[in-house]
C-alpha positions, 0 to 999 in steps of 0.5 A: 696126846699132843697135836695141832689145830690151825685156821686162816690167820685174821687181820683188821687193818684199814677198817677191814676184819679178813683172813689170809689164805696161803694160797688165795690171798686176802678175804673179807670177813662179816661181823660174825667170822663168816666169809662174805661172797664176794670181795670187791674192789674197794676191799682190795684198794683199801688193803693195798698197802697190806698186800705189800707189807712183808710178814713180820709187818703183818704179824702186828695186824693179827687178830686170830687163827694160825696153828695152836698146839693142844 
């Protein structure tokens, strides 16, 4: 049997562990890989340079997630 696992693709980048959700952007992650409650402003101004880098430069900050096959 063949088929596909996929979560939020993980970044660290700036000092900041987070995941990318296609249809809300960036949010920040606690130590465990939880999601915290809230993202402040200080998360999005220091990930701003991030935000506007294309996605093959983001690729090179990628820590986790996305699909795998089994």
């Amino acid at each position: 049997m063949n088929g596909f696992l996929c979560s939020s693709r993980a970044y660290e980048y700036g000092g900041w562990h987070f995941e990318w959700h296609y249809w809300i952007g960036p949010w920040p992650l606690k130590k465990d890989g939880d999601p915290r409650k809230r993202a402040g402003r200080k998360f999005y101004k220091d990930i701003d340079e991030f935000i506007k880098m294309d996605k093959e430069q983001r690729e090179e900050y990628r820590v986790g997630g996305g699909c795998q096959e089994f």
